[in-house]
Every structure is written in C-alpha cells, then in structure tokens.
ZATITOR-303350 format. One record per residue (C-alpha): x, y, z; residue in one letter. Coordinates in pm, whole numbers. Layout:
<rs>
R, X, Y, Z, a
...
</rs>
This chain:
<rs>
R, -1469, -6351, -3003, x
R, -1455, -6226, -3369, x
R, -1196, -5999, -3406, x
R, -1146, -6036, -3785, x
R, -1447, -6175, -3951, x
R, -1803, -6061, -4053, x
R, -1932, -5880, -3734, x
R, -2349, -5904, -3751, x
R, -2432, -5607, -3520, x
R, -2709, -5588, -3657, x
R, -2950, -5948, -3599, x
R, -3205, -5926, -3398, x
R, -3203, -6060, -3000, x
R, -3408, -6370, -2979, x
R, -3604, -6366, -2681, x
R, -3604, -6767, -2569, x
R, -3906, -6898, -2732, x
R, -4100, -6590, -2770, x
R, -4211, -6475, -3047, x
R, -4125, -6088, -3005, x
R, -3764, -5982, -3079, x
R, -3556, -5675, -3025, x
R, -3428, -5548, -3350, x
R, -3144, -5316, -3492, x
R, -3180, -5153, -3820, x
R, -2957, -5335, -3958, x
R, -2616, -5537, -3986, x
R, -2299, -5387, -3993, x
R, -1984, -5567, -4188, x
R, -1630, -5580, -4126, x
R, -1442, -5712, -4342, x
R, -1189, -5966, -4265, x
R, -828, -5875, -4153, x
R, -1003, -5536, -4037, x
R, -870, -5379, -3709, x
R, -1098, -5086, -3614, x
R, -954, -4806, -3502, x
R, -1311, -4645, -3340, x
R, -1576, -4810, -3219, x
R, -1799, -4997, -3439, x
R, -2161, -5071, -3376, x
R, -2486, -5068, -3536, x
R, -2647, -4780, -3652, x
R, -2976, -4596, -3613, x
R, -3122, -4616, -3411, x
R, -2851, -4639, -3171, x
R, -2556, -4374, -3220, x
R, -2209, -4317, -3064, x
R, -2188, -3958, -2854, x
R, -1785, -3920, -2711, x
R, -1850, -3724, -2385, x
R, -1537, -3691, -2205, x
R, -1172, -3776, -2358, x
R, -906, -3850, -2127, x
R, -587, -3609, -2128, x
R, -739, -3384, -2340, x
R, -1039, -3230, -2190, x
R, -962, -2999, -1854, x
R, -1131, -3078, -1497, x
R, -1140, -2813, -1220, x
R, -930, -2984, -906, x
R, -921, -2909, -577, x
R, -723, -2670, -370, x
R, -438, -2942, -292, x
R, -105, -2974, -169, x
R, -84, -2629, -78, x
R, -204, -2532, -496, x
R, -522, -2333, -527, x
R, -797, -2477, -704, x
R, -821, -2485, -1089, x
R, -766, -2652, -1404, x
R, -555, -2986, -1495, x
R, -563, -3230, -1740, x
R, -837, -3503, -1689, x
R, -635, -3836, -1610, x
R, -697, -4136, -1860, x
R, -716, -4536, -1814, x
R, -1128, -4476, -1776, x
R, -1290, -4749, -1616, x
R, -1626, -4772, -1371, x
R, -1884, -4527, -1512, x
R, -2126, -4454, -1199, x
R, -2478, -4292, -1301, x
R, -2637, -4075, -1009, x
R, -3032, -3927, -1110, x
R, -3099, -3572, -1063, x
R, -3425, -3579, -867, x
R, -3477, -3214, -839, x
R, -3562, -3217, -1218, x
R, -3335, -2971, -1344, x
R, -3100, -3230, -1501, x
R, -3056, -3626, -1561, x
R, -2793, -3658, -1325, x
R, -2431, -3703, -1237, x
R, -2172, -3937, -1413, x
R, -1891, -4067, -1226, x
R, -1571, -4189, -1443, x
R, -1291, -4357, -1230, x
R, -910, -4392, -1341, x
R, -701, -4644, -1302, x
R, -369, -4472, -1388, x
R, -157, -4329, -1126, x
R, 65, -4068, -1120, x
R, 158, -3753, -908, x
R, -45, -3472, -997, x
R, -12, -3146, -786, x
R, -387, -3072, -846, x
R, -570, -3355, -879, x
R, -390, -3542, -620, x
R, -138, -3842, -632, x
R, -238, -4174, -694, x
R, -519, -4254, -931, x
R, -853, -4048, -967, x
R, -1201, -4003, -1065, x
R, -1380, -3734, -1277, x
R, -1787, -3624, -1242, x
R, -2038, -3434, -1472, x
R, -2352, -3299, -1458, x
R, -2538, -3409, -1792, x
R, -2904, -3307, -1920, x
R, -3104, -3457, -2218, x
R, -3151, -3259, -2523, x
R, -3427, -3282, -2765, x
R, -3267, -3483, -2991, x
R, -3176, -3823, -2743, x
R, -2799, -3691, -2711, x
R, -2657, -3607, -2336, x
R, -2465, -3229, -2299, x
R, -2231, -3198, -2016, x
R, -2410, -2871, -1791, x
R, -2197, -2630, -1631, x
R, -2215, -2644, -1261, x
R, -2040, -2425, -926, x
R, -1988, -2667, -651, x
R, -1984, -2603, -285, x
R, -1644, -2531, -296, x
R, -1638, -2258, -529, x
R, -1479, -2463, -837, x
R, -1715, -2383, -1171, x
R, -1642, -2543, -1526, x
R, -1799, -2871, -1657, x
R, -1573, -3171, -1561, x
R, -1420, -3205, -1155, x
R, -1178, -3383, -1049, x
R, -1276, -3565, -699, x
R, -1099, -3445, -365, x
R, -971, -3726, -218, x
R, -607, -3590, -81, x
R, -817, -3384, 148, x
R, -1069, -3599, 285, x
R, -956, -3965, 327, x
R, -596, -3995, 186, x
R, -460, -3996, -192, x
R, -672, -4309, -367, x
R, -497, -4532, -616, x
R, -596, -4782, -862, x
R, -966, -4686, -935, x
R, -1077, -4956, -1164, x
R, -1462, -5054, -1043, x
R, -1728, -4962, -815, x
R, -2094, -4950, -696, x
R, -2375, -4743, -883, x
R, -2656, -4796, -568, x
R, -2979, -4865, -754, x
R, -3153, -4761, -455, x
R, -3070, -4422, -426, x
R, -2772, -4353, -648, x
R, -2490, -4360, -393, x
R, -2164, -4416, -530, x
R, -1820, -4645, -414, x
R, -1526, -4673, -635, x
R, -1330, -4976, -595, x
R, -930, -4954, -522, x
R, -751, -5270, -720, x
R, -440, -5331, -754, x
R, -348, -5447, -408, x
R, -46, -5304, -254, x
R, 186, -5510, 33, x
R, 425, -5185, 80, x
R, 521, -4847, 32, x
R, 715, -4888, -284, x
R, 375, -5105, -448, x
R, 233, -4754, -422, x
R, 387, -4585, -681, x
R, 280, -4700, -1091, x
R, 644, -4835, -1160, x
R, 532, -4810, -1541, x
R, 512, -4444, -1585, x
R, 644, -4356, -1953, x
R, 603, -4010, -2116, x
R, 407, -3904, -2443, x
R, 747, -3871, -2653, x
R, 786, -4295, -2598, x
R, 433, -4376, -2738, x
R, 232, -4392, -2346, x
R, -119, -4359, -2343, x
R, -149, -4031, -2089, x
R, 22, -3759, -2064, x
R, 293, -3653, -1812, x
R, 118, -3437, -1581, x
R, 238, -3128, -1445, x
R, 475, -3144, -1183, x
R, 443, -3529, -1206, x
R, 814, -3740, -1234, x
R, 825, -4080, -1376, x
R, 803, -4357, -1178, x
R, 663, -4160, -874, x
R, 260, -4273, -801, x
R, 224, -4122, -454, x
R, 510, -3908, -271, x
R, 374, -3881, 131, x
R, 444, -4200, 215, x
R, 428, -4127, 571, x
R, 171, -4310, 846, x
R, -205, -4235, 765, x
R, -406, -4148, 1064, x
R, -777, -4232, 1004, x
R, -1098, -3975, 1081, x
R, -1387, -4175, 1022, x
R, -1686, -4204, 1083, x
R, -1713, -4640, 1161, x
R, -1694, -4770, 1455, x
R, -1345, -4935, 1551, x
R, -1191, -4718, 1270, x
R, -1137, -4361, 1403, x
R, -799, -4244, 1513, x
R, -635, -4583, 1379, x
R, -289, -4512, 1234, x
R, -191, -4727, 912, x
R, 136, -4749, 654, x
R, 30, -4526, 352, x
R, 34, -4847, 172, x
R, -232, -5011, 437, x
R, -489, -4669, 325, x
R, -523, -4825, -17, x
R, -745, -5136, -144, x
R, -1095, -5014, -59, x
R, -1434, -4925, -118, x
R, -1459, -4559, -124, x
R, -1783, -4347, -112, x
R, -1765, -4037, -274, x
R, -2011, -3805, -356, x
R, -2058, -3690, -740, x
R, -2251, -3390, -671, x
R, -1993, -3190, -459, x
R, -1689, -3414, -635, x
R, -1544, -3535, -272, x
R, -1477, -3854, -99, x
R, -1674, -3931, 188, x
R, -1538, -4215, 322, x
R, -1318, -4585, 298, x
R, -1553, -4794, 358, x
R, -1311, -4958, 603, x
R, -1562, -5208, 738, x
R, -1603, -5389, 407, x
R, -1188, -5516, 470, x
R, -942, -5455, 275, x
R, -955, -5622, -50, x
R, -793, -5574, -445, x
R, -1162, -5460, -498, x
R, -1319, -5480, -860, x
R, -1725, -5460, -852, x
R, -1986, -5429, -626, x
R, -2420, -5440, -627, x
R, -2659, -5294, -365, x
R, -2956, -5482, -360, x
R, -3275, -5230, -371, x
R, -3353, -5294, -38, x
R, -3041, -5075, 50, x
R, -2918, -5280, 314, x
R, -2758, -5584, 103, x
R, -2387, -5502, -98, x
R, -2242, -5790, -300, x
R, -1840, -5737, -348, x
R, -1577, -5889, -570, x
R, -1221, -5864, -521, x
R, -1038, -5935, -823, x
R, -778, -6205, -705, x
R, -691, -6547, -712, x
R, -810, -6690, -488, x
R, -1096, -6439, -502, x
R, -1373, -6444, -262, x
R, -1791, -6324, -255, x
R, -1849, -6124, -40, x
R, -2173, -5957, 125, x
R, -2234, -5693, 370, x
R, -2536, -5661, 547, x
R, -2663, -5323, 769, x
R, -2801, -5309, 1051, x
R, -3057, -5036, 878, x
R, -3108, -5000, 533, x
R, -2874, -4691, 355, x
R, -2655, -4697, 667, x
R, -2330, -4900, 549, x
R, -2123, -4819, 824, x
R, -2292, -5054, 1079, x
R, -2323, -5409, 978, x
R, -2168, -5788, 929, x
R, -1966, -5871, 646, x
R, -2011, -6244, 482, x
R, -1838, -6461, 272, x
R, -1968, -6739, 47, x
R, -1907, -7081, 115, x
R, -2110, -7297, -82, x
R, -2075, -7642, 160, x
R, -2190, -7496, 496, x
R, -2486, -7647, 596, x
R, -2769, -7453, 600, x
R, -2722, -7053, 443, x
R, -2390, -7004, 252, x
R, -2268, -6704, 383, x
R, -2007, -6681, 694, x
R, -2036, -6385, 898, x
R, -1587, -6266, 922, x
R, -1718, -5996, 1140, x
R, -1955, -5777, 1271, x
R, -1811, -5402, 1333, x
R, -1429, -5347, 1481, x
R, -1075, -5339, 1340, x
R, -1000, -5582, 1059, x
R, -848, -5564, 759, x
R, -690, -5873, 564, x
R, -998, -6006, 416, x
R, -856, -6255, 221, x
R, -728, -6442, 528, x
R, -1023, -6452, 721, x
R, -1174, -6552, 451, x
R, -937, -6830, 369, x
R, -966, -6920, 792, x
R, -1355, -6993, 739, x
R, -1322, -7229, 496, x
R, -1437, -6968, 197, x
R, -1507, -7076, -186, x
R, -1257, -6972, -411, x
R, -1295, -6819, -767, x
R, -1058, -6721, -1038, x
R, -1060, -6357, -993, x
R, -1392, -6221, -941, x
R, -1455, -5872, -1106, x
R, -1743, -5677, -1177, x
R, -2099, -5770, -992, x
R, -2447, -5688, -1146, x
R, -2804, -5729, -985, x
R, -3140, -5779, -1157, x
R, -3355, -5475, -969, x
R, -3669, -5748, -1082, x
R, -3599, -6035, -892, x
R, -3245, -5946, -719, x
R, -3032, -6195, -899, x
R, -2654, -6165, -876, x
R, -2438, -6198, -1150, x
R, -2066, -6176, -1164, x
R, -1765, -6248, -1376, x
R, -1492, -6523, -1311, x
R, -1278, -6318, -1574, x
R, -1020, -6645, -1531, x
R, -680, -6688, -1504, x
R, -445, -6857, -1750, x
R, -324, -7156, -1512, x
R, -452, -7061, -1167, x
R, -359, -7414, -1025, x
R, -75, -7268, -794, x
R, -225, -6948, -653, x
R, -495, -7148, -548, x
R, -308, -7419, -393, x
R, -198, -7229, -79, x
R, -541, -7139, 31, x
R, -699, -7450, 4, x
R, -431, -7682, 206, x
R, -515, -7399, 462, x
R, -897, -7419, 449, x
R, -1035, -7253, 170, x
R, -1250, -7492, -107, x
R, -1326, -7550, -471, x
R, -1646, -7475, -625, x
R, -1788, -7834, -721, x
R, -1792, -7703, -1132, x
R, -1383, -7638, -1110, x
R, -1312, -7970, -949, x
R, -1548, -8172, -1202, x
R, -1362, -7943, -1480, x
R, -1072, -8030, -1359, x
R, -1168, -8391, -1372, x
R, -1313, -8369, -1713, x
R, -971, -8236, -1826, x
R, -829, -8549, -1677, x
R, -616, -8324, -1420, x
R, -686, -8439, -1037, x
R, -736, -8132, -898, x
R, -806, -7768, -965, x
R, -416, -7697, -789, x
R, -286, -7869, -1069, x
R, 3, -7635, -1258, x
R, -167, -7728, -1535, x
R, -569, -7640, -1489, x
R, -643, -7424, -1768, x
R, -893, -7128, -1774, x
R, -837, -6886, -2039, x
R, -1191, -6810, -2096, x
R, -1323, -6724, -1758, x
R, -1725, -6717, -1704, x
R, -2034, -6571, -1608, x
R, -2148, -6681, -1244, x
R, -2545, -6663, -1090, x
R, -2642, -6651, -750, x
R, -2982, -6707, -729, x
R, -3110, -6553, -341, x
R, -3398, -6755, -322, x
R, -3197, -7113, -387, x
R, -2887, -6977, -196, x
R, -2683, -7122, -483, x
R, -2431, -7016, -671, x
R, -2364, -7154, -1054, x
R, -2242, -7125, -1382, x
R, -2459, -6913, -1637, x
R, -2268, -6851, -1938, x
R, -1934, -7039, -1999, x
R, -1662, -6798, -2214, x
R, -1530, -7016, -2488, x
R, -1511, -7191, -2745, x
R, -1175, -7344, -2645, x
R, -968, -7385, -2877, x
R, -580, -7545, -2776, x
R, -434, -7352, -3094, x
R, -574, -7042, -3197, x
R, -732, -7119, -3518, x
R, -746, -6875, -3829, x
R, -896, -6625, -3938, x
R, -1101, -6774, -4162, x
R, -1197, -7054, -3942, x
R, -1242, -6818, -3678, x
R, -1600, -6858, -3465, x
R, -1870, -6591, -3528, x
R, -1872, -6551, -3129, x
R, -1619, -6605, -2892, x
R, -1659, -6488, -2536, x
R, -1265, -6419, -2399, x
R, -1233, -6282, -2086, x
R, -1576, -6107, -1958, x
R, -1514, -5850, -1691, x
R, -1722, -5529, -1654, x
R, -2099, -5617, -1604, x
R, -2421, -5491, -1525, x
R, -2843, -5502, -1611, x
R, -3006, -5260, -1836, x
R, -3389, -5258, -1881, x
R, -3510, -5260, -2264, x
R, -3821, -5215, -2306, x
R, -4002, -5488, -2031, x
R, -3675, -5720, -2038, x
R, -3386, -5737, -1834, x
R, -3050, -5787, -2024, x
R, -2702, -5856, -1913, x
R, -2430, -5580, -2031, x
R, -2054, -5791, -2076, x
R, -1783, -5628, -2116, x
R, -1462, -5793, -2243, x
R, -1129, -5722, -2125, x
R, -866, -5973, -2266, x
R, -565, -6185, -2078, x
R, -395, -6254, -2364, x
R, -404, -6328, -2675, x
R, -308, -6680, -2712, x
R, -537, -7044, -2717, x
R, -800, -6877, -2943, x
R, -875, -6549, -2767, x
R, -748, -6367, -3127, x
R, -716, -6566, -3407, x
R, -363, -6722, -3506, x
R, -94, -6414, -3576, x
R, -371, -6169, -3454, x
R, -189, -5952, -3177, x
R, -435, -5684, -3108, x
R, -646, -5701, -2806, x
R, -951, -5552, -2956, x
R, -1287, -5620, -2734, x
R, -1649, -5668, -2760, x
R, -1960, -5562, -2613, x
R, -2274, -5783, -2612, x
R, -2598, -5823, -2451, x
R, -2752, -6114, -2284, x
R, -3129, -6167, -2227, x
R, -3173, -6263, -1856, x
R, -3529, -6420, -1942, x
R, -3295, -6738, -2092, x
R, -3241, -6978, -1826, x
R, -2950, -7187, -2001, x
R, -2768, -6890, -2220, x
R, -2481, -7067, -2495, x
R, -2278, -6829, -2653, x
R, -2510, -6823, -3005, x
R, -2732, -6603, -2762, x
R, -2491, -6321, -2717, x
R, -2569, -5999, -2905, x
R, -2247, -5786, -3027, x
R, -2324, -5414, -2921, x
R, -2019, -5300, -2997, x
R, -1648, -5357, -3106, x
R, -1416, -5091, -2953, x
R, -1092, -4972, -3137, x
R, -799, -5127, -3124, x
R, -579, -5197, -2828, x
R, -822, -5100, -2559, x
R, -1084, -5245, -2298, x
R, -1446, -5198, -2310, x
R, -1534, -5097, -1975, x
R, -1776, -4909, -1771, x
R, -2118, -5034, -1881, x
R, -2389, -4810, -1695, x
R, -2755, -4726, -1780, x
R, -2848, -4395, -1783, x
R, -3173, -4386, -1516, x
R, -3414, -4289, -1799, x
R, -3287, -4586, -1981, x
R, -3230, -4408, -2304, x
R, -2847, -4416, -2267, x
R, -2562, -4712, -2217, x
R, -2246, -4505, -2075, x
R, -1924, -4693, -2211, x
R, -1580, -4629, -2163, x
R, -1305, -4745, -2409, x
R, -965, -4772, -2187, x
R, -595, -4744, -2303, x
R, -648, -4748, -2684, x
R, -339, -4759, -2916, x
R, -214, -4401, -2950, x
R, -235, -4482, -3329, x
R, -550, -4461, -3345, x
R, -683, -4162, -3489, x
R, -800, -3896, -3225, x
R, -999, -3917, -3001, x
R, -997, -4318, -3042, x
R, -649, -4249, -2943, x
R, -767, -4161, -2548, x
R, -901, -4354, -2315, x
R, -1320, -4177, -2375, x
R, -1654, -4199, -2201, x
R, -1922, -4273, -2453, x
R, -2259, -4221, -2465, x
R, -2453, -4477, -2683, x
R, -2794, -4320, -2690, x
R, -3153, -4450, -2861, x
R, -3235, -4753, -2637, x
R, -3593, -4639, -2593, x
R, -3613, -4664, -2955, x
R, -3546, -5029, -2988, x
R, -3863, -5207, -3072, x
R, -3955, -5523, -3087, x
R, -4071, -5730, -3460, x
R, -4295, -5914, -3616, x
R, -4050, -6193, -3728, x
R, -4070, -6507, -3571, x
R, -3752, -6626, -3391, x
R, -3842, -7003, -3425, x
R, -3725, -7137, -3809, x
R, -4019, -6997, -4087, x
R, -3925, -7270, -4272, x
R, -3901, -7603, -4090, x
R, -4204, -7751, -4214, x
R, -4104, -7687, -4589, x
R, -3781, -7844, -4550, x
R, -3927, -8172, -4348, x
R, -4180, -8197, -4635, x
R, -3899, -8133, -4907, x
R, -4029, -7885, -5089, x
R, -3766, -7602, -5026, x
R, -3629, -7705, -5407, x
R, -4048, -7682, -5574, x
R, -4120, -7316, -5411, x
R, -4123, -7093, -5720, x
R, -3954, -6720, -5667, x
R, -4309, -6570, -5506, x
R, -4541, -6695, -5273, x
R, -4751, -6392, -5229, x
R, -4923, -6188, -5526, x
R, -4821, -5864, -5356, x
R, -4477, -5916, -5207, x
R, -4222, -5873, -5497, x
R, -3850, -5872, -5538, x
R, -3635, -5784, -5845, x
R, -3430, -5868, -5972, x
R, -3444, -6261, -5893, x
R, -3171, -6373, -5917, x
R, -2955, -6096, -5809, x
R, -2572, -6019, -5791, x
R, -2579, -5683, -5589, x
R, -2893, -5547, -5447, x
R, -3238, -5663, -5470, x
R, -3529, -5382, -5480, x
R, -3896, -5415, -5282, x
R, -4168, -5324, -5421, x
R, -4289, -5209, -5054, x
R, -4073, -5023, -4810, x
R, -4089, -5275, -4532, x
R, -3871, -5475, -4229, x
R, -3712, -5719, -4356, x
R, -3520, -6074, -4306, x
R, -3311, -6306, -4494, x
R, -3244, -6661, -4401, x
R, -3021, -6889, -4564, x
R, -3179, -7238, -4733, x
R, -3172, -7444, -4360, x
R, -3374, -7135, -4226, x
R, -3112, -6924, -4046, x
R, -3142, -6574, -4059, x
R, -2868, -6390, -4167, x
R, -2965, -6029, -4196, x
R, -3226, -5772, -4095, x
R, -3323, -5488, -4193, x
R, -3588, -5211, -4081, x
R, -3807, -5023, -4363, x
R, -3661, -5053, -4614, x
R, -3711, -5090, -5033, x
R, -3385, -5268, -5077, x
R, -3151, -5517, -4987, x
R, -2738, -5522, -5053, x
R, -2659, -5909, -5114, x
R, -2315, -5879, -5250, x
R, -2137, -6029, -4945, x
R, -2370, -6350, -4948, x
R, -2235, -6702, -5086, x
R, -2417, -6762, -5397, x
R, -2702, -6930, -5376, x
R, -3098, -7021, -5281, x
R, -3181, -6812, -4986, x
R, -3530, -6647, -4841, x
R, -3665, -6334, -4788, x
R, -3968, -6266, -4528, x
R, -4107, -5912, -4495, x
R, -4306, -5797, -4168, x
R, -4668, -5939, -4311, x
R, -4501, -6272, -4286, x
R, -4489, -6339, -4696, x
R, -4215, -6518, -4786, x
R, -3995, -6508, -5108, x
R, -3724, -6749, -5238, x
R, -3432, -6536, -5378, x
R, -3124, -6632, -5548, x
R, -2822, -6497, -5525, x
R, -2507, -6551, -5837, x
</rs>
C-alpha cells in the first residue's frame, strides 16, 4: 500500500484482455513524504460530497430512559453504510450509518448506535439529505435508531447486511463480550485529552451501558420468546432494524451469537452468508424455510472436507447461542478473522475478507486439537514458510486476503492475496506502487455492464511493510477490482481513494441508481483539519459518468520494440497529430483537444488524460517516452 509515494488515481482499469477500459480524467500526484489530511481521489468526473459528520451534526433520538424525544449529538466511529431504495418515487432512499463507539447517552441510548437519512438526487449528480416526520412524531433530517426500546441497548455496531433483494437491513454487533463489565468501552477519554468523539451528555467515562440487569427476550423466533439472558449474553448479533421508521426490529437470535462483522443475502432472499470477525472465524449460511422470512430456517457452517456439500447444518430453529463452539464440535474450517462479505447479484459469487492476524498460530491451536480444520492454502503456506503447521507461534499473516466461494463448485479459495511481504518495512523510496495491507470492508458495485469489487483497507499495524520504514500513520486505501479477472495480482487493483490520516476507510455501499459509492472515513486524527477531523459519511458521486476508451490495454508498442526500431521512430508518426514542444521540460501542448496516454519506452502507460490540449510532464524521469491520442496515432516525446 503506498502511503508516501506517487499515488496514480487516475490510470485507467484494464479490463483482462479486453480491449475497452474504464477511465478517470486523469492522475492525481502526491508527493512523497505527504500525509493527507482529507481524502484524496481523482477528480472529475468523480467528486467528494461530506454528508453526515460525526459529533457535529444533530440526530432526533427517541423518547428514552424516561427523556422525551429530541436532539443529541450524532455518535462517531462510522462504519457499515446500508443503502435502502425509495420505491414510492419520491426519493432515492434511506442510508443507514452504524457506530462502533459506545458510550452512555441519555437519548440515543447506551451502548453503540446507528444513524438514518432520507436522501434525494439533485440535478446536478450530488445527494441532499430530505427532511422527514417519522411514525413517532420525531421530524429533522438525521435519527438516531431506537434500540433501548425495542430489543435492548446494542453495542459495537461495526458491519451489517444491505439485502439486495429488497433492501432490508441487519447491523452486525462485534466486539464480543464474555461479561457484564466487557460491556462497557473501558477506553472512554474526553475532547480536552485529544479523543475522537465527544463526551455526550449525561455520559461518564468509562461507563458503555449502565442496566446491567437480566434481559428478558420478546421476539418474534421460535425457541426465543420469553428467554431471560445476562445483559452481556443480549449483545453479539445480527440486528434488523428498519431505516424508514429508525427502530430495531429484531436480534436475529437464530443466526447464534457471534463477534459479527459482514453479511450478503443472496437475491433469491432466502440465502444469508455471515462472517464473524474472530480467530478462529467461521462461514456461515442461513437458509429459510421461505424466501424474505429469516426467522425460520437452518443455519450452516463451512467445512471444506465433508464429503459431498460443504456446509453443516448446527441447527435448525430452537435455543442456541455459542456459535463458535458448535461450530468448532462439527469439525468447521477456520479463517483468520473473517470480516465483511460481498455477493455478485450476476452470478451469486461470495467474496469475503480474511483481514489476517499478525501470528494467529495460538488462537487457532485450541480449536483444531478439538475438531475444527485448516483450509488446505494455510497448511501448504505454512509449509512453504518451512513452519509445520498453521498452530505454529510463529505462522505469519500480516497481509490477510480476499477469499471466493464459487456456489456452483461448492469451493472456497483464494482470489486476491494482500501483500507484497516484505520482513522489514522497506523505504519510502523503495516503497511498492501497490500494497494491499489488511482488506476489510467489501462489497460489488455495477459500472457500466461490469461487476467490480469495492476493498476497503483497515490496517493491523504498521510494521513488516504495511507503512513504509519510520512511517507511523495508518492512512488507508480504497481500490476497485474487476470481477471479470479470474486470477487478480495486486497490479490489477485500482486506487479510488486515499482517506486522511489516522482513519479507516469503511462502509463501501452503492447507491441503487448506481451513480453514488457511500464511504465512511472512521476515527481520523483530530488534527486534521475539520471535518477530516470526524469520523464522515461521504458521498462519491459521478459513476454513471465513467466511460469506457479507445486505448488499447494490451502494449501499443510490442511489435516496435521486438523489431528494434523504438530508437529509428522520428518525433511524429502521423501528419495530423502534433506535439510541441519536443523535447519538453514542463508541459507539452496538442494541437487537438483529445484523450490522451503516455507510456514509458517498454510500453507502460503511465498517465491518462481525458480531452485535453496539454500535458504536465514535469514529474517524469527524463527521457524517450510515447504519446497515443484516442485515433490511435502515436508520437515519440522526449522529456529533459
């Protein structure tokens, strides 16, 4: 992952072997040693619109804990972004933010949280945020979800389900909780010593959730009703809520009990992947009885040895709850913390993230002397590493990975390795273009007829080459992935963005008109200028204006350089393509307003750019390089 060097936002996607590409306007530099303190992406025709900021804009709460209904500061730490389309027309729908901070809050209820808003398209591709009155009498623009009133205080929101089907929406509780005292944030600091958020009102420090008494259960599952839990024992699941009203429906108790990170529904409606973010971590899959009706089915896990399908039914309906047990009793396949879950809507292929773990030899240990087993890929990596077994203290996996489960094969495999490795970070300067550290959030958007993978980075550390050497900041990247590639390497990641310093890219979610990615920057440095300072929900609009080129992705130029006449091409190959001056220092003038690429002399493009009359080429090397405009002509430049 570059953190320092050169950052070209702007190349175009290569689309396998195609010929078409998907193009920016063009590339964006950063010079080295930089540290941005927003977000950084290309430009038109994609822009950056901040829709919500974190402890600064006010949500209407609930009536709760005996406190009328009305304003409170929004809570920070944004994470899942869920995207619910307005079918009657008179909007684009509802966005769901969840938070992962917890705190008391006498309005917005203890724990963690989630905030919804009603958004509409204007004329101009931006999204506005659309008063609405809920059932419930609260009016304003941002709510804050009623969970204290419906199914207990929630805690931990970090991901969640965005049902392609039909828009439903589940936000995941992480952070998994063995007792009372795990419920409260133990890491609450005010604004005077530099935190993030804000001290709520009426909040103390150190205090997440204060009615720690027995939780009684009203529910609408069979098995679950009337069952009385610890407080502690209400946390750690999949919870429906429902953006339009901003109120929890339901814990989707019959999915167990799980630190809970991502989740797909296939469009059929009656399929849900889930991800628990632990290690060992565990795939799961719930099936229903009828499609849309998740609170009758079997739950699954995957075990990639069983003869015949790979999925083990833990059970079907009733009162369960430690799924990582069960899962560990059938003889489950382990992963190294499994977090966000995405599913191509063309041909239902799952994706998910192994974010990794630094050594994960010992956590894993345990489980597999008591049944669990080893993918085959993290016993032969173990091997190749020249370590017996995947327990070993000493199994590395800073990198983590992008997994595929293909339906149709009933496998599950690799896709995308994170990487390179390195054993000492190396500098800046020696730093690789890409480097993939740490993928967690995940999911598809459609561009144009293509299906690409969203990734989302969301570092462990900072050490073995995830920064470069005496780089401390934590910054992370957004790329895209075209699904169409069968064997993805790293060179075929796209940088979308770079978000500022200190924080998580997170989120990740389409808008349904595909127009709009929804983003959400978490836990920046507070020394960031404002709003970068927040945790914010972005809006990165202008997808539907992405178009793909002319330029062919395979290398213009390979038969010139087998037949050796790169060094015999004069400065013009066409009569009516010109470029001045030739050589150049600084910029070199068109004498057509055109797209445009550059390659260097072994044929690798370097640079784009979209109608345009000129080109800067102050930051190249000096030297022999080649410029190809959308007809296909085909200049040698030089650059001094």
């Amino acid at each position: 992952m570059n953190k320092t060097l050169t950052i070209l936002l702007g190349l175009m996607l290569c689309f396998g072997s195609a010929s078409a590409q998907l193009m920016f306007d063009e590339t964006i530099e950063v010079p080295t040693g930089y540290t941005p303190t927003e977000v950084v992406m290309p430009p038109s025709p994609l822009d950056v619109q901040v829709l919500f900021v974190g402890g600064v804009d006010i949500v209407q709460a609930p009536a709760t804990y005996g406190n009328p209904a009305g304003p409170a500061i929004a809570k920070e730490w944004h994470d899942f972004i869920g995207f619910t389309p307005d079918n009657t027309g008179q909007s684009l729908g509802w966005v769901s933010v969840n938070h992962e901070m917890i705190y008391q809050d006498d309005r917005l209820g203890d724990g963690g949280g989630m905030t919804v808003f009603r958004v509409a398209r204007e004329q101009d591709g931006t999204l506005k945020v659309i008063d609405q009155t809920l059932d419930d009498g609260r009016q304003g623009k941002f709510f804050g979800v009623d969970f204290a009133n419906t199914v207990g205080e929630t805690g931990m929101n970090c991901g969640g389900i965005t049902s392609t089907a039909d828009g439903r929406i589940w936000t995941a509780e992480e952070w998994f909780r063995s007792d009372n005292a795990s419920i409260n944030n133990g890491r609450f600091r005010t604004p005077t010593s530099g935190s993030w958020f804000p001290k709520a009102p009426g909040s103390s420090p150190n205090q997440g959730v204060r009615d720690t008494a027995d939780y009684t259960i009203s529910s609408d599952i069979d098995g679950w009703d009337g069952v009385t839990l610890k407080k502690y024992e209400n946390f750690n699941w999949m919870v429906e809520i429902d953006p339009r009203q901003a109120v929890a429906l339901r814990k989707q108790y019959n999915w167990a009990r799980q630190p809970f990170e991502g989740g797909a529904i296939e469009p059929s409606n009656k399929i849900v992947y889930l991800g628990p973010d632990a290690t060992p971590g565990f795939l799961g899959m719930f099936v229903a009885q009828t499609p849309g009706d998740f609170t009758k089915g079997t739950l699954f896990v995957y075990k990639h040895d069983k003869p015949g399908y790979n999925w083990v039914p833990i059970w079907e309906d009733g009162y369960e709850m430690n799924h990582a047990n069960l899962a560990i009793e059938k003889g489950a396949t382990m992963f190294n913390r499994i977090e966000w879950i995405a599913l191509d809507p063309l041909n239902s292929a799952v994706y998910f993230t192994e974010t990794g773990r630094d050594f994960p030899g010992t956590r894993w240990e345990g489980a597999n002397a008591a049944g669990a087993v080893h993918d085959p890929y993290h016993i032969q990596r173990a091997q190749s590493l020249g370590l017996s077994s995947p327990n070993d203290p000493d199994y590395p996996d800073f990198y983590g990975r992008i997994w595929k489960y293909d339906p149709v094969a009933d496998t599950a495999y690799v896709y995308l390795e994170g990487g390179p490795f390195f054993e000492n970070s190396p500098t800046e300067a020696d730093y690789p273009d890409v480097h993939l550290s740490n993928p967690d959030g995940l999911n598809v958007i459609r561009i144009q007829d293509r299906s690409f993978l969203v990734i989302c980075e969301d570092l462990n550390g900072t050490s073995f080459g995830r920064t470069p050497a005496g780089v401390s900041n934590r910054t992370c990247e957004l790329f895209l992935l075209d699904l169409s590639l069968d064997n993805p390497t790293l060179d075929d990641l796209i940088r979308l963005a770079v978000v500022p310093a200190g924080s998580e890219v997170t989120g990740a979610q389409p808008t349904s008109d595909g127009k709009t990615l929804l983003v959400n920057v978490q836990h920046p440095n507070s020394t960031n200028p404002f709003p970068w300072n927040h945790s914010l929900t972005l809006a990165i609009n202008g997808f539907d204006q992405l178009e793909y080129d002319n330029f062919n992705s395979s290398n213009p130029f390979e038969n010139m350089i087998q037949e050796g006449e790169i060094e015999a091409e004069t400065s013009r190959t066409s009569e009516a393509f010109e470029v001045f001056p030739n050589p150049s220092t600084r910029t070199v003038f068109l004498n057509q307003t055109t797209d445009v690429a550059v390659y260097d002399s072994n044929g690798k493009r370097i640079l784009v750019k979209r109608n345009t009359n000129q080109v800067d080429v102050s930051y190249l090397d000096p030297g022999f390089y080649f410029i190809q405009n959308a007809e296909g002509e085909i200049l040698k430049l030089s650059v001094q």
